[in-house]
C-alpha positions as CSV (number, residue, x, y, z in Angstrom):
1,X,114.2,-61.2,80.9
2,X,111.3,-58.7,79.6
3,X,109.2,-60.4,81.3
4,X,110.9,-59.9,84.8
5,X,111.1,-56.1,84.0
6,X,107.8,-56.0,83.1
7,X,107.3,-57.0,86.8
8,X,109.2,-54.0,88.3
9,X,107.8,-50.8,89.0
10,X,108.4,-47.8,90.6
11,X,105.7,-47.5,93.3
12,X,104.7,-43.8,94.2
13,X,103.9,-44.1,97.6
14,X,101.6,-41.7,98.8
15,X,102.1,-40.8,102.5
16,X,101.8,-36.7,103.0
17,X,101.7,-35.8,106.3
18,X,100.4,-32.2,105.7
19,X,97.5,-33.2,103.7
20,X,95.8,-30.7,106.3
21,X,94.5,-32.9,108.6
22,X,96.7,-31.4,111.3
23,X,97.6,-34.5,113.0
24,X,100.0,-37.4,113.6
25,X,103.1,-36.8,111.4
26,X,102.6,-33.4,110.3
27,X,106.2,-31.9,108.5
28,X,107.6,-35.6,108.6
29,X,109.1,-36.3,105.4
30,X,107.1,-37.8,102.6
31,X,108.4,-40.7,100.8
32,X,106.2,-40.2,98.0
33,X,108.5,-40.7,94.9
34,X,111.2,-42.9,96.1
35,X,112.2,-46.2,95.3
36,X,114.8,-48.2,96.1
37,X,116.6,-50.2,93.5
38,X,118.7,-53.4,94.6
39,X,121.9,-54.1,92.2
40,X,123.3,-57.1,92.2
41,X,126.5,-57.3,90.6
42,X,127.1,-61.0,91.5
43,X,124.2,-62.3,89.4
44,X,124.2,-58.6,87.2
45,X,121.9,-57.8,87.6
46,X,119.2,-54.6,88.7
47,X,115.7,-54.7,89.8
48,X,112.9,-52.4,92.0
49,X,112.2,-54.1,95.6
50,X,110.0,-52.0,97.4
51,X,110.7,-54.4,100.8
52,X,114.1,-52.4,101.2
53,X,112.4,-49.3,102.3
54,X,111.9,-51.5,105.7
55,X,115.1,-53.2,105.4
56,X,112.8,-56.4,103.9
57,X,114.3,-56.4,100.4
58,X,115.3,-59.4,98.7
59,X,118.8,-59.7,100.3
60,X,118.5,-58.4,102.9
61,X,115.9,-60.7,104.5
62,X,117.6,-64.1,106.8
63,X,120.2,-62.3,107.9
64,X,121.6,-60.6,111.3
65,X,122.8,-57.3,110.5
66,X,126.4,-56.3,112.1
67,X,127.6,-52.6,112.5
68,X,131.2,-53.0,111.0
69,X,132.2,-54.6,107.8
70,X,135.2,-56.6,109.3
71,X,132.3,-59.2,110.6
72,X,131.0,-59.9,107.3
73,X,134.5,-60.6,105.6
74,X,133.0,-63.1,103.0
75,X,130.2,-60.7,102.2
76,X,129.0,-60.4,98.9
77,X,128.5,-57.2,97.6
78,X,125.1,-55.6,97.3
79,X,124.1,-51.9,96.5
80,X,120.5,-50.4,97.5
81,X,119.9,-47.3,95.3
82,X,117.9,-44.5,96.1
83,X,116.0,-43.3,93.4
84,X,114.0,-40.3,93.8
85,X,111.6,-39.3,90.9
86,X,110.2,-35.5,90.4
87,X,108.5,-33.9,87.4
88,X,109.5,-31.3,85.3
89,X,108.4,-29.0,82.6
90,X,109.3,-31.9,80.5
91,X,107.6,-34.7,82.4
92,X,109.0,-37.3,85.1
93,X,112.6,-37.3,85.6
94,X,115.5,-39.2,87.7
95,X,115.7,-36.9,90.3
96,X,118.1,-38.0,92.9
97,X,119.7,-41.2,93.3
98,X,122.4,-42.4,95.9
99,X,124.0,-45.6,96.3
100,X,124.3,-47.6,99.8
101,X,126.7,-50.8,100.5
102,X,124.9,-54.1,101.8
103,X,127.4,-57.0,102.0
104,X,126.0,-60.6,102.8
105,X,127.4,-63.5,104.2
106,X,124.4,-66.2,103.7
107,X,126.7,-69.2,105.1
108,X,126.9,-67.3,108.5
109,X,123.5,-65.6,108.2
110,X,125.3,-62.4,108.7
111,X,125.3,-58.9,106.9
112,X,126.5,-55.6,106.9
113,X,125.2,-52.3,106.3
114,X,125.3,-48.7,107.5
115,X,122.4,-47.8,108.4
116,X,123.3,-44.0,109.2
117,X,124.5,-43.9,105.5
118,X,121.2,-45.3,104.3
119,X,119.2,-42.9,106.1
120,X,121.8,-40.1,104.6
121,X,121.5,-41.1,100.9
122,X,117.8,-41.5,101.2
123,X,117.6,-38.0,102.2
124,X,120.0,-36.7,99.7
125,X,118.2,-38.8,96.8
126,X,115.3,-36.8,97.9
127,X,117.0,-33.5,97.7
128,X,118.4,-34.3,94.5
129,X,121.6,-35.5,94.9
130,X,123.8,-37.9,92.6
131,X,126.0,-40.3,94.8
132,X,127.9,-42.7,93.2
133,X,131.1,-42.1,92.9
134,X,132.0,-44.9,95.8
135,X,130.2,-47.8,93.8
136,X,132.7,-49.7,91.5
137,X,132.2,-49.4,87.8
138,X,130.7,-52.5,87.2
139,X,127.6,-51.9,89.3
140,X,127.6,-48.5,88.0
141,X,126.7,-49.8,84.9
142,X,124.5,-52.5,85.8
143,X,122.3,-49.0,88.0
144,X,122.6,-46.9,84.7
145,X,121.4,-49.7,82.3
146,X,118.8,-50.5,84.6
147,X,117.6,-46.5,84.7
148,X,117.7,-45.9,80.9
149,X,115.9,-49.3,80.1
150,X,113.3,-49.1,82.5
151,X,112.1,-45.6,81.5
152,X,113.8,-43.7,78.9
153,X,112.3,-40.7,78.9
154,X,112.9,-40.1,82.9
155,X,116.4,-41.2,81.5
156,X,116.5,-38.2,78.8
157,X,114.8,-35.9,81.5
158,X,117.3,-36.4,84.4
159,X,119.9,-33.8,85.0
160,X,123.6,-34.1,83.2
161,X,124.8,-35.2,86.0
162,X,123.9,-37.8,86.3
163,X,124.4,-38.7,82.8
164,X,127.9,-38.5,83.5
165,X,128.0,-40.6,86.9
166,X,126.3,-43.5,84.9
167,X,127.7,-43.1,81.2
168,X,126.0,-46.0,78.8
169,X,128.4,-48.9,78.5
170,X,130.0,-49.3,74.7
């Protein structure tokens, strides 16, 4: 397994639209430190696919997506977290992360997600926001092993929140 997480990285994407050139894109949001972070409670397991910040991740690709959840009623749960990553006084730190549903049905080639809410918890990731309260435990766990493991001092740096949304399993 080390050798997997040595694989996974959070990119810094570098896209700043007011870099002064006064063109194209100028005020857009940048999406310089976010990642997004796929959990996978069916095979536990949490890893860094940079494909889902165009809907390309890992699970998400193959499949139709539907607008309601009742059209995906063999789905298997999925979570994309948004991870947002700032520095401090005392280095990098978690900044804001935020949790969004996927559920896939491979056999149908069908999937579910809400895209509004995506959009949503990308922005408040961004902005600083802890939003997880709506995943169930397990994957909670699965997100805060993941976080503490793959850098421990962003871990120690992050805000008490969200220590407490993602307490370390005993």
């Amino acid at each position: 397994m080390s050798e997997k997480k040595k694989n996974n990285a959070f990119t810094i994407m570098k896209d700043d639209a007011t870099d002064g050139h006064g063109g194209y894109g100028v005020g857009s949001i940048s999406l310089e430190n976010i990642s997004p972070i796929i959990v996978d409670p069916n095979e536990e397991r949490a890893f860094v696919d940079m494909g889902a910040m165009h809907a390309r991740s890992e699970v998400e690709r193959r499949v139709k997506f539907l607008p309601h959840k009742e059209e995906v009623p063999n789905g298997k749960l999925y979570w994309i977290v948004w991870v947002t990553v700032e520095r401090g006084e005392q280095g990098p730190y978690y900044h804001g992360v935020a949790g969004s549903e996927i559920r896939v049905d491979r056999s149908i080639k069908r999937a579910y997600k809400s895209m509004p809410e995506h959009v949503t918890h990308m922005e408040k990731s961004m902005k600083g926001h802890v939003i997880v309260d709506h995943m169930d435990d397990f994957s909670k766990q699965l997100l805060g092993d993941f976080l503490r493991e793959f850098n421990p001092e962003m871990w120690r740096n992050a805000p008490e929140e969200l220590h407490q949304a993602l307490p370390a399993s005993e």
